[in-house]
C-alpha positions as CSV (number, residue, x, y, z in Angstrom):
1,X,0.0,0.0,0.0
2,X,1.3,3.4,-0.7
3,X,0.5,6.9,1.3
4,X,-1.3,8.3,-1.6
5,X,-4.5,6.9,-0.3
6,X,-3.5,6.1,3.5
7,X,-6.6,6.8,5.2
8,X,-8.7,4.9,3.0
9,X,-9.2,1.5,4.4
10,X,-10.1,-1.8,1.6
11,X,-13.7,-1.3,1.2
12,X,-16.3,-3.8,1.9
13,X,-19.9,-4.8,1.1
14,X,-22.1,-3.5,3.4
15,X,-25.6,-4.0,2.0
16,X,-28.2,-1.4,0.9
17,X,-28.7,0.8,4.3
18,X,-25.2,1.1,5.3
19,X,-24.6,5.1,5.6
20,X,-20.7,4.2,5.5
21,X,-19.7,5.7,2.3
22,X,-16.8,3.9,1.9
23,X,-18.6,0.9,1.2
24,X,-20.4,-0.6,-1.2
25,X,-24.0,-1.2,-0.5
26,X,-25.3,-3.1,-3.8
27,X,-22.0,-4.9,-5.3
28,X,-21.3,-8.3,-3.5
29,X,-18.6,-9.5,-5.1
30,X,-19.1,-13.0,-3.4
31,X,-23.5,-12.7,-4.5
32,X,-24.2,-15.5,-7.0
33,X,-26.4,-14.3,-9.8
34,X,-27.5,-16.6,-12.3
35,X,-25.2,-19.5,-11.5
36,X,-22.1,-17.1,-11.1
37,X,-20.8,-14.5,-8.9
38,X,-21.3,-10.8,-9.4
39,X,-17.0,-10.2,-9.3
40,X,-17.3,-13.1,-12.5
41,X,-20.0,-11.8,-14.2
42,X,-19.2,-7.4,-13.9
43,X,-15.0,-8.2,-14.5
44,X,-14.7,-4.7,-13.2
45,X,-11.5,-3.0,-14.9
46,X,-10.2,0.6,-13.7
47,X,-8.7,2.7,-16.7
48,X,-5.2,4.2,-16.2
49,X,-5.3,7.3,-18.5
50,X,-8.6,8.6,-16.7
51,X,-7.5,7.9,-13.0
52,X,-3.9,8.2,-13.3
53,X,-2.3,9.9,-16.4
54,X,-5.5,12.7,-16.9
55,X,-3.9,16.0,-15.6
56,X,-7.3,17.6,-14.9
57,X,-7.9,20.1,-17.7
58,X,-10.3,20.8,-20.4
59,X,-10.5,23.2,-23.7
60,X,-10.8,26.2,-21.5
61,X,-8.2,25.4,-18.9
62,X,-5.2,23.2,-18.0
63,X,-4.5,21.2,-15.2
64,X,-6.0,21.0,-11.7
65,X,-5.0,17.6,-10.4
66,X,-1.6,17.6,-8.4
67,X,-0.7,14.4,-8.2
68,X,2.8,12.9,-6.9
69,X,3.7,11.1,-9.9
70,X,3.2,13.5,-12.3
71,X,6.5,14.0,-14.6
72,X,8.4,12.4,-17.7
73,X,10.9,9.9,-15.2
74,X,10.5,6.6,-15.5
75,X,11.0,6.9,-11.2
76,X,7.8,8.5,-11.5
77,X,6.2,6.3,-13.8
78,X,6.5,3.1,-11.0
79,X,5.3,5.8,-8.5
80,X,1.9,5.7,-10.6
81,X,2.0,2.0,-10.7
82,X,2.3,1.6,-7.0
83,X,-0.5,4.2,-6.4
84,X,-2.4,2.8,-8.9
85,X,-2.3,-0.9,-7.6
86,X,-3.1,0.0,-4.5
87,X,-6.3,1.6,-5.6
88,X,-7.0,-1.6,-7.1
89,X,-6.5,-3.8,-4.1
90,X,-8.6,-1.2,-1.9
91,X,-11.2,-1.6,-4.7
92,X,-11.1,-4.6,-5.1
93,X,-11.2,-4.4,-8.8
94,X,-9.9,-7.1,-10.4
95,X,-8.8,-5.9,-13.9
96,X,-6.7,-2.5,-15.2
97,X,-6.8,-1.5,-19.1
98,X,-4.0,0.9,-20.2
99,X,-2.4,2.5,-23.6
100,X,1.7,2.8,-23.5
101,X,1.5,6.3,-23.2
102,X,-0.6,6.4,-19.9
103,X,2.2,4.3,-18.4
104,X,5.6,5.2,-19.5
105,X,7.3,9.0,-20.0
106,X,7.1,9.8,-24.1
107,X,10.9,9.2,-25.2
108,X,13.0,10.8,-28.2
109,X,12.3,8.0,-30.6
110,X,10.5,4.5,-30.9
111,X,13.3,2.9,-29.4
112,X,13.5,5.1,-26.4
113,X,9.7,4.6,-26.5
114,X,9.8,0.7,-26.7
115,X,13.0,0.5,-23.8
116,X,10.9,2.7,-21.3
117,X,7.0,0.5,-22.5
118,X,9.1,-2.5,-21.7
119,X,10.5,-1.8,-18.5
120,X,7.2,-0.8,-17.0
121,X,5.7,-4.3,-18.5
122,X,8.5,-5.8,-16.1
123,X,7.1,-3.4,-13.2
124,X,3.7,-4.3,-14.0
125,X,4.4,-8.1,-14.0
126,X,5.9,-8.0,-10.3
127,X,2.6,-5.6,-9.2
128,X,0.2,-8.3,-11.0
129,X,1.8,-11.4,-9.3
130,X,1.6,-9.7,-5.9
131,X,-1.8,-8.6,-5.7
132,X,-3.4,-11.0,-8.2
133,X,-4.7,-7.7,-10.3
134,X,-4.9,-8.9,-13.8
135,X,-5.1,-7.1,-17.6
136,X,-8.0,-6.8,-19.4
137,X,-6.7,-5.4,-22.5
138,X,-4.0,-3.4,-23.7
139,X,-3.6,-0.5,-26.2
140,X,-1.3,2.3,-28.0
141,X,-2.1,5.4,-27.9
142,X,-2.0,6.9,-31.5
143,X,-3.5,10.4,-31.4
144,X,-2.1,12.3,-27.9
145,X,1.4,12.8,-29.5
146,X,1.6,15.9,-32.6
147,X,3.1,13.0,-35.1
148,X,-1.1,11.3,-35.1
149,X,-2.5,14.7,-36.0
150,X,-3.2,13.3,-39.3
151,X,-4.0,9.8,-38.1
152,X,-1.8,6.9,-37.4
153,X,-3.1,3.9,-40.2
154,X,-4.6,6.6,-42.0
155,X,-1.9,9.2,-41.9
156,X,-1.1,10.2,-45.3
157,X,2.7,10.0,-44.5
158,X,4.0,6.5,-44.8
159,X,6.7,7.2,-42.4
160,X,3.6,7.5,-39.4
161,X,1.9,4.6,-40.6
162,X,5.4,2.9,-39.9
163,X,5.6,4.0,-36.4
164,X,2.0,3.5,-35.8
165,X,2.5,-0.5,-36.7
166,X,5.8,-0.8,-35.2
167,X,4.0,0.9,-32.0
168,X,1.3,-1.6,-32.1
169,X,3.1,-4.3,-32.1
170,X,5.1,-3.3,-29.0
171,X,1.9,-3.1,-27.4
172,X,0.7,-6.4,-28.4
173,X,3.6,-7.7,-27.2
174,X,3.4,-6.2,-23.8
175,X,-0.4,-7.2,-23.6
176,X,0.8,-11.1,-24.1
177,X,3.7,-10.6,-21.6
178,X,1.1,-9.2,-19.3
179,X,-1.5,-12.2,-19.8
180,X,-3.8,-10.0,-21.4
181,X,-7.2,-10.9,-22.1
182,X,-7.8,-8.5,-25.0
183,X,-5.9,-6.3,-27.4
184,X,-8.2,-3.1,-28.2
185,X,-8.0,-0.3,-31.3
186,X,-9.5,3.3,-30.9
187,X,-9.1,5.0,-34.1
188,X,-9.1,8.7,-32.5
189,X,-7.6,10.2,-35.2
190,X,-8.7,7.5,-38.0
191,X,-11.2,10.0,-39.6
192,X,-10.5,13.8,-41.2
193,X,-11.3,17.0,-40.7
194,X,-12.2,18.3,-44.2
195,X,-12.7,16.1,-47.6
196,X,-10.8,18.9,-49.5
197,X,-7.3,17.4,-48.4
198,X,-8.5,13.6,-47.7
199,X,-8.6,10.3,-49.7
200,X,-11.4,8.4,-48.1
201,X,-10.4,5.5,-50.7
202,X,-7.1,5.6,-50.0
203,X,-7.2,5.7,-45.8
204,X,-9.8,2.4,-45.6
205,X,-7.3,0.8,-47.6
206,X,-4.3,1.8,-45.3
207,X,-6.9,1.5,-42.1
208,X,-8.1,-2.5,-43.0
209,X,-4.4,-3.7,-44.1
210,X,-3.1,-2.5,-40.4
211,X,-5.9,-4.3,-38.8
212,X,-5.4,-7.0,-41.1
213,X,-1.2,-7.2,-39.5
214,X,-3.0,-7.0,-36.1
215,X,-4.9,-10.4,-36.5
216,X,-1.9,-11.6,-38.3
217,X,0.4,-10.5,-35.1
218,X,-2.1,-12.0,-33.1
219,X,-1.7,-15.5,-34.6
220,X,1.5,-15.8,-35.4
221,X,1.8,-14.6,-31.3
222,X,-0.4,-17.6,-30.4
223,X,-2.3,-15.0,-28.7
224,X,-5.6,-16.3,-27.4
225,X,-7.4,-12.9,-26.2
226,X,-9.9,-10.7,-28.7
227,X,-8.9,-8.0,-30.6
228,X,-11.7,-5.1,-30.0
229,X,-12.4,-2.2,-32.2
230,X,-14.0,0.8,-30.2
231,X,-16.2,2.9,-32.0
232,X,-16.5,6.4,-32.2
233,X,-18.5,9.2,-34.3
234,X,-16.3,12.0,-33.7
235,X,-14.3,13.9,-31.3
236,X,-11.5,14.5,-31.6
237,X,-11.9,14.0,-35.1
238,X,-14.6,15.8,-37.2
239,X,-15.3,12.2,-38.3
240,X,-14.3,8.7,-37.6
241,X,-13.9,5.7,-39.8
242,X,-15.3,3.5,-37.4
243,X,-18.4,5.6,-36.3
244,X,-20.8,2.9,-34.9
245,X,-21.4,-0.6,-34.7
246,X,-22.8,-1.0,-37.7
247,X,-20.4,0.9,-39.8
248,X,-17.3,-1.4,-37.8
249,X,-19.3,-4.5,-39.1
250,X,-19.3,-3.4,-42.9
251,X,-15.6,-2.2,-42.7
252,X,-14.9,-5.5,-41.4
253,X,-16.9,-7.5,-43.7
254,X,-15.0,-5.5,-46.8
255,X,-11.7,-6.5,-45.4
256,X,-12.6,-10.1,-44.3
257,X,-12.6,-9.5,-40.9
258,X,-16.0,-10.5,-39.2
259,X,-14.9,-13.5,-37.9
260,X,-11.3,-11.8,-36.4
261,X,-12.6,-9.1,-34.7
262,X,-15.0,-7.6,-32.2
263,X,-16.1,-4.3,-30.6
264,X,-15.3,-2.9,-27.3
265,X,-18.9,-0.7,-26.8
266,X,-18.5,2.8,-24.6
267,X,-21.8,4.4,-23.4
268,X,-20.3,8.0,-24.2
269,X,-19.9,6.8,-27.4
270,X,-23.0,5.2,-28.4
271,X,-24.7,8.3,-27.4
272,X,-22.3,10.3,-29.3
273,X,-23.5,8.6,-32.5
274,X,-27.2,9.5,-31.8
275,X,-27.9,6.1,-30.5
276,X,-28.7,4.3,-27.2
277,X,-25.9,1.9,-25.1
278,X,-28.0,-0.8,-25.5
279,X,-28.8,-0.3,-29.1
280,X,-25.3,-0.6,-30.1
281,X,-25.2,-3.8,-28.0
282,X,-28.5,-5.0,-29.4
283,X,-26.7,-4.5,-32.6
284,X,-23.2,-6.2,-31.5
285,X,-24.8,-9.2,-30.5
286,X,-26.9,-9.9,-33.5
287,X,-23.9,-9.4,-35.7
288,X,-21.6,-11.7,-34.0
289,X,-19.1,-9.2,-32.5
290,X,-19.4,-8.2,-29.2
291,X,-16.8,-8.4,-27.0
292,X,-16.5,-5.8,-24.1
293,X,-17.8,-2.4,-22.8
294,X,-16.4,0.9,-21.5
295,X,-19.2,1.6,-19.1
296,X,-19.2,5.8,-18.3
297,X,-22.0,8.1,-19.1
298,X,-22.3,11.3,-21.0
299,X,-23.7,14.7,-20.1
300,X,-27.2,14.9,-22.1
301,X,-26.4,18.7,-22.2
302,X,-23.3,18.9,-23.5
303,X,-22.2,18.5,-27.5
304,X,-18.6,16.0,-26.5
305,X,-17.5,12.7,-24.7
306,X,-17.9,14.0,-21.1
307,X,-16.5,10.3,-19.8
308,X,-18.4,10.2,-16.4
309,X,-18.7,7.7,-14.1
310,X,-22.3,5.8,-14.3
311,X,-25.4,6.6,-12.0
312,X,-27.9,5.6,-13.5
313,X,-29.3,2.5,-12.8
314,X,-32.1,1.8,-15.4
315,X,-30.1,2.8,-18.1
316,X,-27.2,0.6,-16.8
317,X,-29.8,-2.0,-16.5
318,X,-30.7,-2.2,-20.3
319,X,-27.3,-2.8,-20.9
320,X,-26.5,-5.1,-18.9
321,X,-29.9,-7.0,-20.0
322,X,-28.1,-6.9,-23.6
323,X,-24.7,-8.5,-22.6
324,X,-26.8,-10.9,-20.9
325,X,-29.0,-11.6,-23.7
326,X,-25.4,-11.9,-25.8
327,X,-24.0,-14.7,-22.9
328,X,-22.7,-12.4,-20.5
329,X,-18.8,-11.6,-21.2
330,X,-16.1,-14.0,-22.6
331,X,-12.7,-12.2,-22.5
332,X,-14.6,-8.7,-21.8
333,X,-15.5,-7.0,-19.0
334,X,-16.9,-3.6,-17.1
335,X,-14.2,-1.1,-18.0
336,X,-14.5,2.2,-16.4
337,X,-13.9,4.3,-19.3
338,X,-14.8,7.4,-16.8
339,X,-12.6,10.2,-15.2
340,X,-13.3,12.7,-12.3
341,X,-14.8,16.2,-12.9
342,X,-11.8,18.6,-12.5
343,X,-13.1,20.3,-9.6
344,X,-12.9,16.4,-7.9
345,X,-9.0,17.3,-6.2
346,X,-9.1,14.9,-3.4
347,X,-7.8,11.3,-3.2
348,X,-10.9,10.7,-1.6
349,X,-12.8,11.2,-4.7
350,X,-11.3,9.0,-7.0
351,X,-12.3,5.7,-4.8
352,X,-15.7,7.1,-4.3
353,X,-16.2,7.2,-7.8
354,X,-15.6,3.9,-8.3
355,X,-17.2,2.9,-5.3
356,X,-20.2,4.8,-7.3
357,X,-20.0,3.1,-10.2
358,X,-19.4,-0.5,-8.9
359,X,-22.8,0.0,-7.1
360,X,-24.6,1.5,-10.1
361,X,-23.5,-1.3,-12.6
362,X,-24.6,-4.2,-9.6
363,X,-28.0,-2.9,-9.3
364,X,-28.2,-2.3,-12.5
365,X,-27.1,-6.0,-13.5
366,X,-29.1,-8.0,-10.7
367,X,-32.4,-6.0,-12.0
368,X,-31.4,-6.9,-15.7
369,X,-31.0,-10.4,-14.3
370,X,-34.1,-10.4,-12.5
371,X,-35.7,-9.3,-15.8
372,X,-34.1,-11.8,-18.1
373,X,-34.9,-14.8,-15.4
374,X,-38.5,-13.4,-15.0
375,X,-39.3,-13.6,-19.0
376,X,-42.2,-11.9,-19.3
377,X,-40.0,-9.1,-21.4
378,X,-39.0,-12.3,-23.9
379,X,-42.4,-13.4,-24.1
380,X,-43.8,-10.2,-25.6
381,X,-41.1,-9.9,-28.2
382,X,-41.8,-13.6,-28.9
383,X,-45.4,-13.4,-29.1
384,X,-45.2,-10.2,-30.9
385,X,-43.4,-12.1,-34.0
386,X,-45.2,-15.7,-33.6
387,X,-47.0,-15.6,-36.6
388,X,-43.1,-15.8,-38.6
389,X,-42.8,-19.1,-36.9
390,X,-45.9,-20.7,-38.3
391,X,-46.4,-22.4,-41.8
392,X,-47.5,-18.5,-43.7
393,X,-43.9,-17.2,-42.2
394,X,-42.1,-19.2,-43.8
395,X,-43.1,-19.3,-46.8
396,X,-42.7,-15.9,-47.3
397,X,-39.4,-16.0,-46.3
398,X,-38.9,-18.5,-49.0
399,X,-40.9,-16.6,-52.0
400,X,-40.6,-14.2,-54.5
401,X,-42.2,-11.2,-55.1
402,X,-44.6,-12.4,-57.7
403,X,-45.6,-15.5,-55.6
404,X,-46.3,-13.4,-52.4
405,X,-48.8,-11.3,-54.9
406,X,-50.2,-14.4,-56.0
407,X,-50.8,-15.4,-52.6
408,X,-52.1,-12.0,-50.9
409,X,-54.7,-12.0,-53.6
410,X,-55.5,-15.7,-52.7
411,X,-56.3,-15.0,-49.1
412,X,-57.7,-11.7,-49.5
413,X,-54.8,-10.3,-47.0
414,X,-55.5,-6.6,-45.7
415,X,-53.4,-6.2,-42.5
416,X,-55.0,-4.1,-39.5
417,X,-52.5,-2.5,-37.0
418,X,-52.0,-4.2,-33.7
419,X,-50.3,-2.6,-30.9
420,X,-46.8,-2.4,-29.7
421,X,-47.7,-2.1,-26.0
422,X,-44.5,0.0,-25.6
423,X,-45.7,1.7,-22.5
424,X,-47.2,-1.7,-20.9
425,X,-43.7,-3.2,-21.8
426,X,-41.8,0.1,-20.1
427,X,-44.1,-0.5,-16.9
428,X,-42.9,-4.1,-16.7
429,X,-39.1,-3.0,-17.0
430,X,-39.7,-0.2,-14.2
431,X,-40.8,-3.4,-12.4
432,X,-37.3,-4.5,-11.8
433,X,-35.3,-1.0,-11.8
């Protein structure tokens, strides 16, 4: 344990009605849900850049945090790791996600890069074995540093693509060292600005063969984990290649990648692109590629990714019904893709947060649960599109458009509306919530 967080002791599950707030009063790790526990099904992960490397600061204004290990010395750089392990032991979160830049000082070239990446893998490694913290996924950060302005695959200078692929393999490399149970991609800068100086032909091309060397790393590697694309419509970018679900699955498809890759789904995100969480899960799920979440929550005011931690339980809830419906996670998990408001100084702050969050997403889970086990909700949808399972179904499904005349006019079809019982079905999920 280090002094950052000294009067904080390990917090514990105190039920419902505890006033303690240093303890968590809906997430039992230990509960057993649906044949498994809570800490197996939620595979909480905390995210280094947001609680560890994020200075504080915003458009407006710089930083406000003033933390101990902030500073370009590798010194300082195991000073984070030992604050931020010890976070995790209080938390008693059992995964960390991190890109290369969150956890080692930015050095002259690759090679300083790669030297300084690799001794903090070695760090890492001796923190993981003695608290039994483990990796969810790994990354690279390709659009903090001036040379991704333009992009990193999509950059129009070869000489960034380069460093982009060399970079990435570094990562994957430390990700297997680490025992890594996924290798993720956020395309930050994979978009443009304006189509006056951009080849959109040109930049899928470069994007899909450096994902294609990714899943070729990966098995030459042996590595067994998922790699995870995470969408995004913009920011930073004015647009983003991989802008949605949907638009990840047709990139993929073009390249021959459905069956290589999945999607690592952020809340912020989802809203971002004008959609729901659980839409773009809904929409993961039925095309065969989900694979994790980033679980935070956006400002409904505000135009940009705000990245805050969840509280709000229904919503949460209808995810977590989705990832359920999908067979709860594989390799994935609950990553806290979320960050403190800058006014939020105190160490204090950061573990309630999480404390927060860990609470939110386990009553938002046992109500999803409760909802699946109940299936009433799955009844209605069933019973809704019954009539597609009988013989007339069918054989529509299996006709043309001239037979399908020639049998409307036989049996004198003329549909009348039924109802969709939205609100009846919104009453039964407020049941559970």
């Amino acid at each position: 344990m280090t002094d950052f967080f000294k009067d904080i002791s390990p917090i514990a599950f105190e039920g419902p009605h505890t006033k303690n707030e240093f303890a968590f009063r809906h997430y039992n790790p230990d509960e057993v849900v649906l044949g498994k526990t809570l800490k197996e099904h939620l595979r909480f992960s905390a995210a280094y850049w947001h609680s560890f490397a994020w200075p504080g600061g915003d458009p407006f204004g710089g930083q406000t945090f003033d933390r101990p290990w902030f500073g370009d010395t590798m010194d300082l750089a195991r000073i984070k790791a030992d604050v931020a392990f010890d976070m995790f032991q209080r938390l008693g979160i059992p995964f960390f996600c991190f890109h290369d830049a969150d956890v080692r000082p930015e050095g002259t070239d690759f090679a300083e890069n790669t030297r300084n990446l690799e001794e903090m893998v070695d760090h890492f490694a001796e923190k993981m074995e003695a608290t039994g913290v483990r990796l969810l996924w790994g990354t690279a950060n390709l659009f903090s540093h001036r040379r991704f302005m333009a992009g990193a695959a999509t950059n129009p200078d070869p000489e960034v693509f380069a460093f982009s692929a060399a970079t990435i393999k570094t990562c994957m490399d430390a990700t297997i060292k680490l025992g890594g149970e996924n290798y993720v991609l956020w395309g930050g800068r994979e978009g443009y600005e304006t189509l006056l100086n951009t080849d959109l032909g040109r930049e899928r091309q470069q994007a899909g063969r450096m994902l294609q060397m990714v899943v070729d790393y990966k098995h030459k590697t042996g590595f067994e984990g998922a790699i995870l694309i995470e969408p995004k419509p913009q920011e930073p970018t004015k647009h983003q290649y991989d802008y949605d679900v949907a638009t990840v699955y047709g990139f993929l498809k073009e390249f021959g990648l459905e069956g290589e890759v999945q999607v690592n789904i952020e809340q912020g995100h989802a809203i971002l692109a004008g959609h729901s969480f659980e839409h773009e899960l809904a929409m993961a799920r039925e095309l065969g590629i989900f694979g994790s979440i980033d679980m935070n929550r956006n400002d409904y005011q505000s135009g940009w990714d705000t990245d805050q931690f969840p509280n709000n339980v229904p919503e949460v809830a209808l995810a977590y019904y989705e990832v359920l419906k999908a067979g709860g996670f594989a390799t994935g998990g609950t990553n806290f893709d979320a960050k403190l408001r800058r006014q939020s100084l105190d160490p204090e702050d950061l573990i309630l947060a999480h404390i927060g969050g860990m609470d939110t997403c386990a009553a938002g889970f046992k109500a999803a649960a409760a909802l699946l086990e109940d299936g009433a909700l799955e009844d209605a949808r069933t019973d809704r599109y019954g009539v597609w399972d009988t013989e007339f179904g069918r054989t529509l499904m299996q006709s043309d458009l001239s037979e399908i005349e020639t049998l409307t006019r036989q049996r004198a079809i003329n549909p009348r509306p039924k109802s969709g019982r939205q609100e009846r079905l919104e009453n039964l999920v407020n049941r559970f919530v």
